[in-house]
C-alpha atoms as one frame of an Amber mdcrd trajectory, in Angstrom:
protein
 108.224 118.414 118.193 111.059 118.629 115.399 108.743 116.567 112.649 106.774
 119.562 111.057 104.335 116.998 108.920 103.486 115.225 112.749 102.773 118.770
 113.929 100.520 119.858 111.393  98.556 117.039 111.152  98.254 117.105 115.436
  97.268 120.464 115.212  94.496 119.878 112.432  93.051 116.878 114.419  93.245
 119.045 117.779  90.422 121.191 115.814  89.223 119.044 113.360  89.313 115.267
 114.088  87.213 112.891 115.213  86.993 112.265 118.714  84.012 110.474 119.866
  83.162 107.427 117.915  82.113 104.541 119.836  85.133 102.740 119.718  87.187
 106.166 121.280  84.686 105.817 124.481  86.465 103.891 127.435  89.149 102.921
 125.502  90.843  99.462 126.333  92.655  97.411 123.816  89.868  94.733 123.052
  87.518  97.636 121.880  90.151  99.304 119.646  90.944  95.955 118.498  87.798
  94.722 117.381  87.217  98.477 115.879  90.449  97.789 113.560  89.525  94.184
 112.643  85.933  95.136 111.571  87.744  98.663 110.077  89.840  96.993 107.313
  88.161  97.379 104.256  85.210  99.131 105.793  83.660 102.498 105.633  83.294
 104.216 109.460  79.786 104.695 108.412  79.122 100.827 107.990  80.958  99.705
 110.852  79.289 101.699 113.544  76.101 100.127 113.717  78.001  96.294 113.634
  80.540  97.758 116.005  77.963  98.702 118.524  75.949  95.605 118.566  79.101
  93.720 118.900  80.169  95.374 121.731  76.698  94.628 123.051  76.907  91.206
 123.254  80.091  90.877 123.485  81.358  93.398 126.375  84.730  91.574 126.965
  87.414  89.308 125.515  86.159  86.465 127.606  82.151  86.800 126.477  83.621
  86.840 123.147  85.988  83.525 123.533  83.246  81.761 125.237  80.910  82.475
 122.754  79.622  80.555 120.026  81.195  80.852 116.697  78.106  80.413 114.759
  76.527  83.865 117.354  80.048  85.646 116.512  79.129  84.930 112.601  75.470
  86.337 113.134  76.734  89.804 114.340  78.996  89.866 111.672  76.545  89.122
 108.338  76.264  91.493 106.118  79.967  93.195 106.765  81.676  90.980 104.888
  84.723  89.783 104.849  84.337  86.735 107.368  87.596  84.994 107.604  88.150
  88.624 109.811  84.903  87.361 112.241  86.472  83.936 111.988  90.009  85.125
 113.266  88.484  87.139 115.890  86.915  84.519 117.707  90.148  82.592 117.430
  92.219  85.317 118.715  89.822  85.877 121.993  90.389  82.574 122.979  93.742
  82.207 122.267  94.349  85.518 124.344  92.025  84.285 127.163  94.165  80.892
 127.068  97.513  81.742 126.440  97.950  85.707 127.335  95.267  85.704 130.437
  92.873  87.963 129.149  94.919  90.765 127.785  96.206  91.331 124.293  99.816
  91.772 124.128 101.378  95.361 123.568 104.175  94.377 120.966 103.873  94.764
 117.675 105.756  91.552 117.117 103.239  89.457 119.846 100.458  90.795 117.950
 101.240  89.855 114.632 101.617  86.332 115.886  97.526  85.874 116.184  95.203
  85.042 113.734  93.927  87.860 111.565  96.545  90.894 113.087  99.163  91.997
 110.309 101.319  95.116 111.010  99.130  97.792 110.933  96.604  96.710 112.490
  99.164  95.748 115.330 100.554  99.154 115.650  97.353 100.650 116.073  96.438
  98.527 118.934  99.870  99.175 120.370  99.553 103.008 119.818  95.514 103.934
 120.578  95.438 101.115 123.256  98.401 101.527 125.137  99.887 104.654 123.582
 103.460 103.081 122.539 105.260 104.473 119.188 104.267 101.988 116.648 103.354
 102.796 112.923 100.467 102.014 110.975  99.740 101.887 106.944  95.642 101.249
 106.521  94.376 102.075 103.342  93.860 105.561 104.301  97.554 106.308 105.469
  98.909 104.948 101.942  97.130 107.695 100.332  97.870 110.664 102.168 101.831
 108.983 101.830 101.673 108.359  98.377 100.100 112.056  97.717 102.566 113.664
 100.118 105.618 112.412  98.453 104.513 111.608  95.230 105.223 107.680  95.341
 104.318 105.692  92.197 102.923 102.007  91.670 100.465 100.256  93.452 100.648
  99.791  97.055 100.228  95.955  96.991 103.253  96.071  94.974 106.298  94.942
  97.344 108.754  97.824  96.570 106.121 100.688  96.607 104.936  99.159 100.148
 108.316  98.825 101.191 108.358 103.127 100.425 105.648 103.651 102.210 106.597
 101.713 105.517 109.305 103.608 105.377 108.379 107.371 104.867 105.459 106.556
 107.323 108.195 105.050 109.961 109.520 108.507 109.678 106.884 110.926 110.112
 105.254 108.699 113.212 106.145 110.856 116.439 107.638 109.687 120.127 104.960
 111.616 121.526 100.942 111.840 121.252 101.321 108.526 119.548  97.456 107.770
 119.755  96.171 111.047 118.898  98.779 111.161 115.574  97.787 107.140 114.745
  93.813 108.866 114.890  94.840 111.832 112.840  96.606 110.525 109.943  93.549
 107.645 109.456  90.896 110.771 109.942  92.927 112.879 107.347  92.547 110.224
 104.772  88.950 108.994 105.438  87.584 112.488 105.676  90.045 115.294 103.108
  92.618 113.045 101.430  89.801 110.936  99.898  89.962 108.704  96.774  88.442
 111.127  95.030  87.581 114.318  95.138  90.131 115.578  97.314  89.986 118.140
  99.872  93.767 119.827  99.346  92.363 123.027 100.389  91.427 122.344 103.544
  94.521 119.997 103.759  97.018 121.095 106.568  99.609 119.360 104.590  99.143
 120.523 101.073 101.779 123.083 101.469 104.660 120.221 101.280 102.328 117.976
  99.576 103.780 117.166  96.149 100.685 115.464  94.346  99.089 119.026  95.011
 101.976 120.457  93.946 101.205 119.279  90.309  97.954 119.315  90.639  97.334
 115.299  90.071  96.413 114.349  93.965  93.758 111.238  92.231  96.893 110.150
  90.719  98.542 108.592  93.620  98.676 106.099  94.627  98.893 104.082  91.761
  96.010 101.650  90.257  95.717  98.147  91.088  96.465  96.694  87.543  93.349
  95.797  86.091  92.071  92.657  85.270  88.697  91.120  84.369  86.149  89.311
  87.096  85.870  85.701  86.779  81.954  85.221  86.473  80.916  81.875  88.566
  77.257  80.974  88.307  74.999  78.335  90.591  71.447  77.804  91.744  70.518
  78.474  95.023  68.089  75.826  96.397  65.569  77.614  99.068  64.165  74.260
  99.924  60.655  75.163 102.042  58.372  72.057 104.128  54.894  72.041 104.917
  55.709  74.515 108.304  57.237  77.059 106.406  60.628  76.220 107.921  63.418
  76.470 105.112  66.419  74.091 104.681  69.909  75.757 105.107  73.257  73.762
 105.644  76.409  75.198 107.190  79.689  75.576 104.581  82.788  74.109 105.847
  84.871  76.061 108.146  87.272  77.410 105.637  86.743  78.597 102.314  84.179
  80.838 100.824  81.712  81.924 103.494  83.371  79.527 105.878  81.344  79.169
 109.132  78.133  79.994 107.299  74.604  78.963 106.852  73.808  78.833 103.199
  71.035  77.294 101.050  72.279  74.103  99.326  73.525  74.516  95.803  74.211
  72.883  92.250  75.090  74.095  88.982  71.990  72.472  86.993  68.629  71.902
  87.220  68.797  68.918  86.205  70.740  68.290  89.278  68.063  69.792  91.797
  65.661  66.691  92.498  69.002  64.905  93.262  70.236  67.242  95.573  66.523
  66.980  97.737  66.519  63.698  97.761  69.929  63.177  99.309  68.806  65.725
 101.468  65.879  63.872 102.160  63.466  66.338 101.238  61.058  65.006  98.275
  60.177  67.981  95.478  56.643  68.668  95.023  57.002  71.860  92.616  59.800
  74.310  91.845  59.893  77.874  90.477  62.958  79.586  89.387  63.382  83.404
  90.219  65.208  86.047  88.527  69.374  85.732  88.554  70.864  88.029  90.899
  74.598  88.836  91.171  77.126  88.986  94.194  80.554  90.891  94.036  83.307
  89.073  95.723  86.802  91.203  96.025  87.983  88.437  93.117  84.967  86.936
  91.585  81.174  87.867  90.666  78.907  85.181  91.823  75.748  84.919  89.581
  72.907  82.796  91.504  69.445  81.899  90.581  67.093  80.901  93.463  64.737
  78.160  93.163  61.938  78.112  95.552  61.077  74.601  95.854  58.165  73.015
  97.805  58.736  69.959  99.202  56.230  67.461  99.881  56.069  66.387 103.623
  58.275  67.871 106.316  61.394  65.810 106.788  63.525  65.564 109.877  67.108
  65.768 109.400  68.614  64.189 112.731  72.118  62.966 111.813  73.748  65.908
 110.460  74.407  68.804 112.671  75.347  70.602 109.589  71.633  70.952 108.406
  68.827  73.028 110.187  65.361  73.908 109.280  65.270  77.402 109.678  62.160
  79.086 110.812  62.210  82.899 109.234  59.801  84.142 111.420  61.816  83.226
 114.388  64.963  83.365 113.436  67.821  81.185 114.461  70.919  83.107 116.134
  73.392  82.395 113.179  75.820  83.720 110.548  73.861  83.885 106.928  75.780
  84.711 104.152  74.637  88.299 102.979  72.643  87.130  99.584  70.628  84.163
 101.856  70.008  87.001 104.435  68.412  88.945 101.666  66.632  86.225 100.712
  65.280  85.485 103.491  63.865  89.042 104.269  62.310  88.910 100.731  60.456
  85.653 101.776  59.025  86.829 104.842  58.314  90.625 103.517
């Protein structure tokens, strides 16, 4: 192999890599694909646990197509992200339908379905089916940017455009899976954001951010800019049975797919909101504001635990459940109404 930086890095993962995570155990291109999908943005850590119950219930592309969407949301809460959950569904069945059951193995036929960009895309291509394809996650920018000393921000067009290209060059013809594995490892586990291992780096010898001594300099900072604060009440609406109200949010948009407590900006607004919802007040009591971090807003919600007065029956929407939190229902809950929920029944 003529690429030294390929070499080293295969010979460091031949010793040192990770080998047997759930998603490298009878590998086939629907498990390395849903690993990648629920991988983007997403510690290792966090995902295995999701990853495995996933798998679980959904053993194939077809159980997953066939499924429900609102059962694909409930194995997803809590990782975040859902538009990814939301794609994933709608890939399955589009590859069940339109591909017969098996994803495509070209970068370019990938990146046609819902929720696959280029990365993603080679990876499939090169764990799956071991073809040369190139990858730039979150961890590969990083050990590029530190290797050759590449300035900016990586969601910056021209410093991207860098990147794809040094990384194009360093990807070998040969042990394309292992090397697509290595690189990823090398960032996640010694070229991390901070604290850096260089030591223990088989690259630092070339690397030029160690060079200088400034590896936590590269890559660049996303330019800052201040959270937009949004603020609401959420309305945990409870009848005589101890079954609580929740309505599902529209398919796109914030929390798309989910099953959410009804919400206004006002209390004023609150006896409003139960009575178009059927549902006459009896008492409310406001708890303490909490706070959820979106990637571009913080979301600042106050429950209100309301009591209503007789149990209502809400036939004509199928958008609206009374949900029983000792038996739960087998749906997607946004992560704060999860937590909620716990709280009421702990």
């Amino acid at each position: 192999m003529s690429n030294p930086f390929s070499q080293q890095l295969l010979n460091w993962f031949d010793q040192h890599g990770r080998k047997d995570l759930p998603w490298q155990r009878g590998i086939t291109a629907y498990r390395v694909w849903v690993s990648e999908i629920m991988l983007q943005q997403t510690q290792v850590t966090t995902v295995i646990p999701y990853y495995q119950r996933f798998m679980a219930s959904f053993p194939t592309i077809e159980t997953l197509a066939s499924a429900p969407q609102d059962q694909v949301l409930h194995h997803w809460t809590g990782l975040g992200y859902y538009a990814r959950a939301r794609n994933l569904h709608k890939t399955a069945q589009i590859v069940v339908n339109e591909f017969k059951g098996t994803l495509p193995d070209s970068v370019e036929q990938l990146e046609t379905l819902p929720g696959i960009g280029r990365s993603t895309a080679g990876a499939v291509r090169a764990i799956a089916f071991q073809k040369p394809a190139t990858i730039l996650d979150g961890n590969v920018k990083r050990v590029l940017a530190r290797y050759h000393a590449i300035d900016g921000w990586p969601g910056q067009k021209a410093v991207s455009n860098q990147l794809w290209t040094v990384a194009e060059q360093h990807t070998p013809s040969v042990r394309i899976a292992d090397y697509t594995q290595a690189i990823m490892d090398l960032g996640a586990t010694l070229c991390t954001r901070t604290r850096p291992r260089c030591q223990e780096c088989p690259l630092s010898n070339e690397c030029q951010a160690f060079k200088t001594n400034n590896p936590t300099s590269y890559p660049g900072k996303k330019p800052h800019r201040e959270q937009p604060i949004r603020k609401c009440l959420f309305l945990i609406i409870r009848n005589p049975a101890g079954e609580i109200l929740l309505e599902q949010r529209p398919a796109s948009g914030l929390w798309g797919g989910l099953w959410v407590f009804p919400q206004c900006d006002k209390e004023a607004e609150i006896k409003d909101i139960c009575n178009q919802l059927n549902c006459h007040v009896d008492s409310w009591q406001l708890l303490p504001q909490k706070r959820h971090t979106f990637s571009h807003f913080h979301l600042d919600y106050r429950p209100v635990l309301i009591t209503a007065k007789q149990q209502s029956y809400i036939m004509d929407s199928p958008s609206i459940v009374w949900y029983n939190p000792t038996s739960p229902l087998d749906v997607g809950t946004a992560q704060p109404v999860k937590q909620l929920l716990q709280q009421l029944t702990a």
